[in-house]
C-alpha positions as CSV (number, residue, x, y, z in Angstrom):
1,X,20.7,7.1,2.8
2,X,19.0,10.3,1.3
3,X,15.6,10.4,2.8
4,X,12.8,13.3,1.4
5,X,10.7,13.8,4.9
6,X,7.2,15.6,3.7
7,X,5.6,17.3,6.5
8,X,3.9,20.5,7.5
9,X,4.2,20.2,11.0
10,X,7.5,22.3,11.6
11,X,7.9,20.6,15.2
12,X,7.5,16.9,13.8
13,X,9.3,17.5,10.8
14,X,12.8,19.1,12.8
15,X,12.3,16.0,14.9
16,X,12.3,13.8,12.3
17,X,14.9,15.4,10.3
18,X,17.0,15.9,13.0
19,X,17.2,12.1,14.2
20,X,17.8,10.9,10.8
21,X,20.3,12.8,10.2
22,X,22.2,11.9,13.8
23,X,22.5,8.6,12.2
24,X,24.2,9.6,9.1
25,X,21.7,10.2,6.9
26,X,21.4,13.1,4.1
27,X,17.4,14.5,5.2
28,X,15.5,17.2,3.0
29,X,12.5,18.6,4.5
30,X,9.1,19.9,2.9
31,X,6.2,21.5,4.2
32,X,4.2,21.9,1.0
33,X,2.3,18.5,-1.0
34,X,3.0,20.6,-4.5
35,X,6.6,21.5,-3.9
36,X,7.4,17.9,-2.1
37,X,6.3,16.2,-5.5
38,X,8.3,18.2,-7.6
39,X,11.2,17.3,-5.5
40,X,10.7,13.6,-5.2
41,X,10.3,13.6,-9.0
42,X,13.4,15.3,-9.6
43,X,16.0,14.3,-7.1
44,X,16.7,10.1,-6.1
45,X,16.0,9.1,-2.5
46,X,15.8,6.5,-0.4
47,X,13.1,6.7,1.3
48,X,10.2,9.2,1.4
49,X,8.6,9.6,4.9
50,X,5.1,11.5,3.7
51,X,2.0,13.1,6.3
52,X,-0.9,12.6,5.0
53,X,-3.0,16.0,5.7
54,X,-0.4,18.4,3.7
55,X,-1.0,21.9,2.1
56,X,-0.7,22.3,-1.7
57,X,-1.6,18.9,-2.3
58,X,-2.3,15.8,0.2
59,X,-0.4,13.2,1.1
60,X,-2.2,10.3,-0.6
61,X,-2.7,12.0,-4.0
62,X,1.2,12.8,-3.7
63,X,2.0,9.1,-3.7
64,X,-1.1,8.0,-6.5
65,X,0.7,10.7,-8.6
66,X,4.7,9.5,-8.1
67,X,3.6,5.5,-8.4
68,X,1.5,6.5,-11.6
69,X,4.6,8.2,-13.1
70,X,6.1,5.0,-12.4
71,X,8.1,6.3,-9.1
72,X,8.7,3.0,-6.9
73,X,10.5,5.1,-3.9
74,X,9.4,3.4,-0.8
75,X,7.0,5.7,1.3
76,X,6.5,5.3,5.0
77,X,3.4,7.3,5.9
78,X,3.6,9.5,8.8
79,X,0.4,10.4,10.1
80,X,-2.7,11.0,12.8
81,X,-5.0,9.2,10.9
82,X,-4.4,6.0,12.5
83,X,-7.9,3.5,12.0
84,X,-7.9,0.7,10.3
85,X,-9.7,2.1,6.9
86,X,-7.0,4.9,7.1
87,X,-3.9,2.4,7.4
88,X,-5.3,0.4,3.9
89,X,-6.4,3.8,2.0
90,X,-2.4,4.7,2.7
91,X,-1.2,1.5,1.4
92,X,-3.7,1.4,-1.1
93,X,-2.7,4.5,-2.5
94,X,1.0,3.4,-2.8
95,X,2.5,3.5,0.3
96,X,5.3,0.8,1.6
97,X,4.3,1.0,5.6
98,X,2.4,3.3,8.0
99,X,3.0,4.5,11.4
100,X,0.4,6.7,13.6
101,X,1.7,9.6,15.2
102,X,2.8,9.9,18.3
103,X,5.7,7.4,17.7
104,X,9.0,6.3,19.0
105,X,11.7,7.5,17.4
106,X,13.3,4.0,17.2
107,X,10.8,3.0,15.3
108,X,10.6,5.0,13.0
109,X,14.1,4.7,11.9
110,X,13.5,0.9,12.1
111,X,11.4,1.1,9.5
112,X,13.0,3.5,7.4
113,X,15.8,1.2,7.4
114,X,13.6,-2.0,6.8
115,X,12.2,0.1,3.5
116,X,15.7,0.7,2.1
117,X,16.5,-3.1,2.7
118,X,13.6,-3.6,0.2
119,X,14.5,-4.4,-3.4
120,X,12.6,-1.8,-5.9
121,X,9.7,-3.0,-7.6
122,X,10.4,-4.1,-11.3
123,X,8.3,-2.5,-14.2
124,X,6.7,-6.4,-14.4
125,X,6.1,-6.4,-10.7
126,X,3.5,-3.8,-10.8
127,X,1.3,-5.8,-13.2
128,X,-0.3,-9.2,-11.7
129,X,-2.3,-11.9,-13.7
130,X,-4.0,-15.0,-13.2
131,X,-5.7,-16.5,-16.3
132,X,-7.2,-13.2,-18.2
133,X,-7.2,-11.5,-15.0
134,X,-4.9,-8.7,-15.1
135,X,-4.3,-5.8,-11.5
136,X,-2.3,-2.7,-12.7
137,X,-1.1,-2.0,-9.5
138,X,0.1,1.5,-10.8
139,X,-3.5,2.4,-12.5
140,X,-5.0,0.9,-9.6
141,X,-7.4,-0.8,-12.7
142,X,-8.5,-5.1,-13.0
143,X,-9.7,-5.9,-16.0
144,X,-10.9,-9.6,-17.4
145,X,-11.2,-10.5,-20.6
146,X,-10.3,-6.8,-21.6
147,X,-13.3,-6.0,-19.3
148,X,-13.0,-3.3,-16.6
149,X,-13.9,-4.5,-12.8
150,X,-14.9,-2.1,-10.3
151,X,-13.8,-2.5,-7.0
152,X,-13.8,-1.0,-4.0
153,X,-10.5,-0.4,-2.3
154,X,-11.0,-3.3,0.5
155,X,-12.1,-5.9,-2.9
156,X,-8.8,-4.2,-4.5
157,X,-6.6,-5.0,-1.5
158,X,-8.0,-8.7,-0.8
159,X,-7.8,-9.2,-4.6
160,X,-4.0,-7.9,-4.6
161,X,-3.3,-10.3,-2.0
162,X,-4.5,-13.5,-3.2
163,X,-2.8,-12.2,-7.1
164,X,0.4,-11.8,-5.2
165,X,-0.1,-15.3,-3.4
166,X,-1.3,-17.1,-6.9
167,X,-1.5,-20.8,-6.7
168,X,-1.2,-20.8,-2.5
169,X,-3.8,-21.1,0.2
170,X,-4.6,-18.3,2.1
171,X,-6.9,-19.3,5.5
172,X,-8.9,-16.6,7.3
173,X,-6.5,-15.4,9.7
174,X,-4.1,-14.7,7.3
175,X,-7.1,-12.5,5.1
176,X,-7.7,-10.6,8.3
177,X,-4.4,-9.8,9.1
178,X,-3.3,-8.7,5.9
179,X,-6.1,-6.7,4.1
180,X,-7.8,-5.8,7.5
181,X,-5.2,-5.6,10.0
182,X,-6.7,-7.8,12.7
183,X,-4.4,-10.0,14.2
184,X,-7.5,-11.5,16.2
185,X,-10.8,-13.3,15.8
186,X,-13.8,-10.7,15.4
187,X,-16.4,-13.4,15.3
188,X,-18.0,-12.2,11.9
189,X,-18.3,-13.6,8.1
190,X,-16.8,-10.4,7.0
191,X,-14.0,-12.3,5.2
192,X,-16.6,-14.7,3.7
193,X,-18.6,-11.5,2.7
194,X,-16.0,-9.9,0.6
195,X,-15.3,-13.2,-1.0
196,X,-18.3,-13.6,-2.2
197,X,-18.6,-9.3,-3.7
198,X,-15.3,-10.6,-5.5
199,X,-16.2,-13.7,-6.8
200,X,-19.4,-11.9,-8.0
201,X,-17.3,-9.3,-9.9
202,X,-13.9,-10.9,-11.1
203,X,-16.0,-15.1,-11.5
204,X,-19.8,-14.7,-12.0
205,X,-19.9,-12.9,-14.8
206,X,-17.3,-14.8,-16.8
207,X,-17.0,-19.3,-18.0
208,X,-13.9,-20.2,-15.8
209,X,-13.4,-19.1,-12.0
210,X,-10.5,-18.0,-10.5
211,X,-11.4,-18.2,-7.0
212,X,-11.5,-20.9,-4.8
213,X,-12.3,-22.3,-1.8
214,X,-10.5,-25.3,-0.3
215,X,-12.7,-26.6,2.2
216,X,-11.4,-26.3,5.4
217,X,-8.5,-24.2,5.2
218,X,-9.0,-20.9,3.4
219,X,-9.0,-19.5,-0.4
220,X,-7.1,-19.5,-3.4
221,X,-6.5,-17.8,-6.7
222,X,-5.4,-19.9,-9.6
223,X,-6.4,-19.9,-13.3
């Protein structure tokens, strides 16, 4: 594989580079945000491992700018910034996987290798609908109707995730796992909240909803 690794970090980025390219791989290396997206615009690779906190131009707005130019390289981000809020902002912002720093090695190549496994999105995979709801995944814009929603980037990602599920139930503890990457219980409504700030922006507002609750196991979207 050809693999574009994108960090400042000299230390991390040898490390990196180096391992890779023990198991075959062709590995460039940049320390500068600017330079790294003029590089993974012009050359074709694999994979792009990508730090978040880079000089020139950061991390997230590096991938925003690549997925908005229609650039569906899978990204694993490589980074510090390891909370919750951090991990969806990443993936939010484009990127295919995440992994905090310090890591294993072994994982890391893992996952590069799960990400290259991975079919590229399609031009008609980056647009989901249900009804006159329409997610430009690329825009990072919903509109219904031909009317603009504003969401915030947890209401994005839970929307996202019941477009890409349309017509099939999603319970609780799938919801938690997925959009906030809590594989347990935290004895809170905060699922039920956020239903209910997207059913006010993407239903209320219009004749038909979209949402739905099926009593007793979770949600749906379906037009």
């Amino acid at each position: 594989m050809k693999i574009l690794v994108i960090e400042d970090d000299r230390t991390t980025g040898a490390y990196v580079a180096d391992g890779l390219r023990e198991e075959g791989h062709v590995v460039d290396v940049m320390e500068d945000g600017r330079d790294a997206l003029l590089q993974a615009s012009a050359a074709d690779y694999d994979v792009l491992i990508v730090d978040r906190m880079l000089p020139g131009l950061d991390g997230m707005a590096l991938v925003r700018t690549l997925r908005g130019a229609k650039n569906q390289t899978p990204v694993l981000f490589l980074t510090s910034l390891g909370g919750v809020d951090d991990r969806i902002e990443g993936l939010n912002a484009g990127g295919d996987d995440y992994l905090v720093k310090p890591f294993a090695f072994g994982e890391l190549s893992a996952r590069v290798a799960a990400l290259a496994r991975r079919p590229r999105a399609t031009q008609e995979e980056t647009v989901l609908r249900a009804g006159d709801l329409e997610m430009d995944l690329l825009r990072r814009k919903v509109t219904r109707a031909g009317q603009v929603i504003d969401l915030l980037p947890r209401e994005f990602a839970l929307l996202e995730h019941l477009l890409r599920r349309k017509g099939r139930v999603q319970t609780r503890t799938m919801l938690l796992e997925a959009v906030w990457d809590i594989s347990f219980d935290p004895q809170t409504n905060v699922v039920e909240t956020h239903i209910s700030r997207l059913r006010a922006k993407v239903d209320k507002p219009f004749k038909t909803e979209l949402i739905h609750t099926v009593r007793g196991s979770g949600y749906r979207i379906e037009a």
